[in-house]
C-alpha positions in Angstrom: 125.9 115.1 96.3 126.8 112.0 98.3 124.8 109.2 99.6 124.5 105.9 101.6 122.5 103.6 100.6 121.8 100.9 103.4 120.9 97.7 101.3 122.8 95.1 103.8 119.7 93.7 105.7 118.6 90.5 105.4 115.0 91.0 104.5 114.0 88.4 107.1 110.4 89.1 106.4 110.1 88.6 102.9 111.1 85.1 103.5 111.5 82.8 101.3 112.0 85.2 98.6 115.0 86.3 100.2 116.4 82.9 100.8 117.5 83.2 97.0 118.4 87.1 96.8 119.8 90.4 98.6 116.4 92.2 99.7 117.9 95.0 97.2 117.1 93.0 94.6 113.8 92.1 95.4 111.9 93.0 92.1 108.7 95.4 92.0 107.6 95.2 88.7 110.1 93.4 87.1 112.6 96.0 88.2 115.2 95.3 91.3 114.1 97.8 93.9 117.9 99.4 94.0 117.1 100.8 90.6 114.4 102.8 91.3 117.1 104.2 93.7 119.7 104.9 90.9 116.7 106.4 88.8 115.9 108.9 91.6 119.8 109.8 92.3 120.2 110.6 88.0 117.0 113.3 88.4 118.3 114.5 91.3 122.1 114.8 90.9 123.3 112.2 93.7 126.8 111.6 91.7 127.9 109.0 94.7 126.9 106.2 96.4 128.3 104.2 99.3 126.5 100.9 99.0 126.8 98.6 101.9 126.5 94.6 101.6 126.4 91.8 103.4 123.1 89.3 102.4 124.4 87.8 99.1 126.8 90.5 98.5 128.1 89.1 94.6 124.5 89.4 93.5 124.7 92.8 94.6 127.8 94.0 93.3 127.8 92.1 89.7 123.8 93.8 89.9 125.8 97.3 90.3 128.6 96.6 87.8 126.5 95.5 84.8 123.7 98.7 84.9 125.4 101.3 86.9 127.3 102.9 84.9 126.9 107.2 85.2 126.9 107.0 88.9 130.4 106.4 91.0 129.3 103.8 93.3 131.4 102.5 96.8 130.5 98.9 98.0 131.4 98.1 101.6 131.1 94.6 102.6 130.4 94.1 106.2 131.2 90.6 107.4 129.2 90.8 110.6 126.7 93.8 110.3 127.3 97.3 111.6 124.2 98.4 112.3 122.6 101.9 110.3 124.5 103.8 112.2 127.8 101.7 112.6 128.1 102.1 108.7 127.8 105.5 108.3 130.7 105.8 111.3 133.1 103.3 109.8 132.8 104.8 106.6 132.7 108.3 107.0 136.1 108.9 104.9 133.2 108.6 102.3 131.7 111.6 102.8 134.7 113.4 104.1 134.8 117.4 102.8 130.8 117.2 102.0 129.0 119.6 104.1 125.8 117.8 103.7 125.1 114.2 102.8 122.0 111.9 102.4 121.3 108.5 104.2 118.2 106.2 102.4 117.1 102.8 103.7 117.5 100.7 100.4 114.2 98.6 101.0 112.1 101.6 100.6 109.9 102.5 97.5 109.6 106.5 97.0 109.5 109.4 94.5 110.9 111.8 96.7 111.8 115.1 95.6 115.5 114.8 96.7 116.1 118.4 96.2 113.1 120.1 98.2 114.4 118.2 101.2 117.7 119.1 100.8 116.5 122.7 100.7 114.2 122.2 103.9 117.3 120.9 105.4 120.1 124.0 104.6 117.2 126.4 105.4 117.3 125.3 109.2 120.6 125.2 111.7 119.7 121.7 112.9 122.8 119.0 111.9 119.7 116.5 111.0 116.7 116.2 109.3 114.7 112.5 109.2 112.4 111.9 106.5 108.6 111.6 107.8 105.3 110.3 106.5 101.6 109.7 107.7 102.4 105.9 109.2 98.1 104.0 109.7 100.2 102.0 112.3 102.2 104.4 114.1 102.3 101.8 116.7 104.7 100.2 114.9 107.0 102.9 113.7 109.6 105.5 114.9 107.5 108.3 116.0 108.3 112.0 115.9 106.0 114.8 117.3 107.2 118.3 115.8 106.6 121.7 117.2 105.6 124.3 114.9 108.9 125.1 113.2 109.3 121.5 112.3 111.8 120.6 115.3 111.7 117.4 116.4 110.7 117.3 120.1 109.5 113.9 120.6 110.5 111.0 119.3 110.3 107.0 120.4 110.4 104.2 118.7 106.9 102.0 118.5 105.2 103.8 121.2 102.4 102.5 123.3 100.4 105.7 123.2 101.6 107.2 119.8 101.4 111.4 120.0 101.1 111.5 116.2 101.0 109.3 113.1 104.1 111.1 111.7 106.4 108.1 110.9 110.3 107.7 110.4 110.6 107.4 106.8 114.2 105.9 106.9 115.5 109.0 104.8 117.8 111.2 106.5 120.1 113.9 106.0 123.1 114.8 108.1 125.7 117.4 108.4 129.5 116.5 109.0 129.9 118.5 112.1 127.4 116.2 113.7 129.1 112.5 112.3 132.1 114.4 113.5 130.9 114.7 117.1 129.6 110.9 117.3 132.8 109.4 116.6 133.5 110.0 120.3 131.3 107.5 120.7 131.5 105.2 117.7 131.6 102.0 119.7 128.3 102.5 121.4 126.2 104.0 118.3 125.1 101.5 116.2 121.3 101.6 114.9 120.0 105.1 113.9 116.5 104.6 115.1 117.5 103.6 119.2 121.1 105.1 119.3 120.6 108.2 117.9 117.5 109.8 116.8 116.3 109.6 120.5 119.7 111.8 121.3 118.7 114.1 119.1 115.3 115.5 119.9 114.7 119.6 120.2 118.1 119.4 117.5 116.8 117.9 114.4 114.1 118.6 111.7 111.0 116.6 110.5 110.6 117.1 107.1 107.2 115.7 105.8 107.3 113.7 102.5 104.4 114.0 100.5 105.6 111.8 97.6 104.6 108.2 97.6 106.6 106.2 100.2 106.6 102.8 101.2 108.5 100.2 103.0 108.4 97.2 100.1 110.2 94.9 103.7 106.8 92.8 104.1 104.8 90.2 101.7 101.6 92.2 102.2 103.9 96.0 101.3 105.5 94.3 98.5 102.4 93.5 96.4 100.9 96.8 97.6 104.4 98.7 95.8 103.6 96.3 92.9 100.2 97.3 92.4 101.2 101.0 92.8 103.9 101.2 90.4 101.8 98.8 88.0 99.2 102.2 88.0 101.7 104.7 88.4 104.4 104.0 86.3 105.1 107.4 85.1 106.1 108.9 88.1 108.6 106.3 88.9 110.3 107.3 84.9 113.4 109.1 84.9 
């Protein structure tokens, strides 16, 4: 399997931590959040990564080259940032011939179960299925509203009056016959949240994730994922 993993963001928030390293590398628990990553794609057979940089890219890369070893890994440097979206466009030679591939929003902390999602995904004939979880501030997330099936039928991005507390997760998978389509309009799709998940609705899946998930993008989240993994080591092992 093939993945991107979106690690170019500045990590404004985590100032002034971030001042000094890529967001990527921001440590929870003495360990560079990427590597939990890498840990996740060796249990669950993710044999390539596209990687893309742009905050402090030489940390990132020299990061990569010195403990990633078993796993073929692509780094794209954008000089002015694509947007979530714009990447996956302007690479997509990457995952050219894959059926299927995976898209994961490096500043996230999770145990996923890589596999049971890509199973939810294949069992469905929606092109997309976005990652979900129980969000206690859903008025500050992407939110989706499924129908019984698990089809996406509403979805808006920090609503005013939020229909449900399920939560974009920043975990998606997509098939290539839908990249293929949007490169028609490559020029005017560039963040995955506003451009296209909205275009999407009735044609895409929700898939629930009941692992541990959490955004590590925010001071307070950070010491939370600290204190988590500091308890719950073991599930984070390889």
């Amino acid at each position: 399997m093939k993945a991107f993993l979106l690690a170019a963001g500045h990590g404004t928030r985590l100032r002034p931590l971030t001042n000094q390293i890529p967001k990527c590398l921001v440590p929870v628990c003495g360990k560079p959040i990427i590597e939990y990553w890498f840990s996740l794609f060796r249990k669950y057979g993710i044999t390539e990564v596209l990687v893309n940089l742009n905050h402090f890219p030489d940390q990132v890369k020299n990061y990569i080259s010195e403990h990633v070893k078993d796993i073929k890994v692509k780094l794209s440097y954008e000089e002015m940032l694509l947007g979530s979206l714009g990447t996956i466009i302007h690479n997509r030679s990457f995952v050219k011939g894959e059926s299927d591939f995976f898209i994961f929003y490096a500043d996230n902390l999770t145990n996923l179960n890589i596999t049971d999602m890509m199973k939810f995904h294949q069992s469905s004939d929606k092109p997309f299925t976005m990652g979900l979880f129980r969000s206690n501030d859903p008025y500050s997330c992407g939110i989706a509203e499924l129908n019984d099936k698990g089809t996406v039928i509403e979805f808006e991005e920090k609503p005013k009056f939020p229909k449900s507390n399920l939560a974009n997760a920043g975990i998606y998978i997509m098939q290539q016959e839908l990249l293929n389509t949007l490169l028609l309009n490559q020029h005017t799709l560039l963040d995955i949240g506003y451009d296209l998940l909205p275009k999407l609705v009735n044609n895409m899946n929700g898939y629930e994730i009941k692992q541990f998930l959490l955004d590590i993008g925010t001071h307070p989240n950070l010491k939370l994922a600290n204190e988590f993994v500091n308890k719950n080591q073991e599930i984070f092992s390889q």
